[in-house]
C-alpha positions in Angstrom: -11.5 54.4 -3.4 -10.3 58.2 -3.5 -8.6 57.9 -7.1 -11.8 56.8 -8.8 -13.8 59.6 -6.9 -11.6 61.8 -8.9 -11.7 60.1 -11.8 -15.3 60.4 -12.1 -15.5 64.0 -11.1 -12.7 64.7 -13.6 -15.2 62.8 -16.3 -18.4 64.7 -15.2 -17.3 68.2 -15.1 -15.5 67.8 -18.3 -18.7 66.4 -19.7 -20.5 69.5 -18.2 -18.1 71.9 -18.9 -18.0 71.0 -22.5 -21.8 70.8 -23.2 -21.9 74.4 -22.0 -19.3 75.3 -24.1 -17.1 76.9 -21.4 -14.2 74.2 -21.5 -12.2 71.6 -24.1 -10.7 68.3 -23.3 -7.0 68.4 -23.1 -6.0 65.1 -23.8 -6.0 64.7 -27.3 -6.9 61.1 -27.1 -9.6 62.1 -24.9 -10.8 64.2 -26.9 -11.0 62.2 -30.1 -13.7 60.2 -28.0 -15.2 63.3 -26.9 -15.6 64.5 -30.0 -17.5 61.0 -31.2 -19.5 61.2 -28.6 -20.3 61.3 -24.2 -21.2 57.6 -24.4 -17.8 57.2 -26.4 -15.7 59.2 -24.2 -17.5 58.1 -20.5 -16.2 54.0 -22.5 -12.8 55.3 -22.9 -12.6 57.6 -19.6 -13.7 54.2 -17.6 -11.8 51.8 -19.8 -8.3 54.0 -18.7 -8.6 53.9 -14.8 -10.6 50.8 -13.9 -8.0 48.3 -15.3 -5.3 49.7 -13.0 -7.3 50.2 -10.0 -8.5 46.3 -10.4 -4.5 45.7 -10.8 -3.9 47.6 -7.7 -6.5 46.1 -5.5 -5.4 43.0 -7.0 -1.4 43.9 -5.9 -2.6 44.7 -2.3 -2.8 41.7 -1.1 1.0 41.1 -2.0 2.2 43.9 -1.6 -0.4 46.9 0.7 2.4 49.0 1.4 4.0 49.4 -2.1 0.3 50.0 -3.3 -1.1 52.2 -0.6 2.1 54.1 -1.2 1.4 54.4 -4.8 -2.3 55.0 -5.0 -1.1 58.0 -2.7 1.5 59.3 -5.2 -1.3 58.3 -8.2 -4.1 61.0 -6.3 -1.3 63.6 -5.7 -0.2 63.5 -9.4 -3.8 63.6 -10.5 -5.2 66.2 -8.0 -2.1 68.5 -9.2 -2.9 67.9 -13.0 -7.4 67.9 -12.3 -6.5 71.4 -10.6 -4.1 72.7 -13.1 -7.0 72.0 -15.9 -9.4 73.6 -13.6 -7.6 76.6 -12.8 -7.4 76.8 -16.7 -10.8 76.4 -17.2 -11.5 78.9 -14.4 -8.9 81.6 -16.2 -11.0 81.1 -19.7 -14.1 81.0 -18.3 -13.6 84.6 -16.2 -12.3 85.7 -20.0 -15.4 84.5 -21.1 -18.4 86.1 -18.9 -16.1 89.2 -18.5 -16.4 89.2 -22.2 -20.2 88.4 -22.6 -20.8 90.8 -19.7 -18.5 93.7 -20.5 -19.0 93.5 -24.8 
């Protein structure tokens, strides 16, 4: 499934980004768990998207247009906010080496 594709890519690079200091975690939630610890915050990360894709594979079978429909809508409204927080990431972390590089 595309959305947990991008769920999990959206949980490792934050993980990455973070260890090497180059990024934050937006969501304050997210990063309360974070902030506890990765085992903490890979529990919550999973424990936010696999209960609604379960629900929405569950929903297929009654309904496969409604949820196709909306799983499409889900991974355009993600993508748009995963990019946004990437194209931040990409605008500090330029500041940064430019910084590092340039004194």
């Amino acid at each position: 499934m595309a959305i947990a594709a991008i769920c999990l890519l959206d949980l490792l690079t934050t993980l990455y980004w973070v260890s090497q200091g180059q990024a934050r975690e937006g969501n304050p939630v997210m990063a309360y768990f974070l902030n506890v610890g990765p085992g903490a915050f890979v529990s919550a990360k999973v424990l936010t998207f696999a209960p609604a894709l379960i629900a929405a594979e569950w929903y297929r079978l009654r309904r496969p247009e409604f949820v196709t429909r909306l799983l499409r809508w889900v991974i355009a409204g993600y993508l748009f906010l995963y990019v946004a927080g990437v194209g931040a990431h990409y605008g500090q972390a330029l500041d940064y080496y430019r910084h590092l590089l340039l004194g």
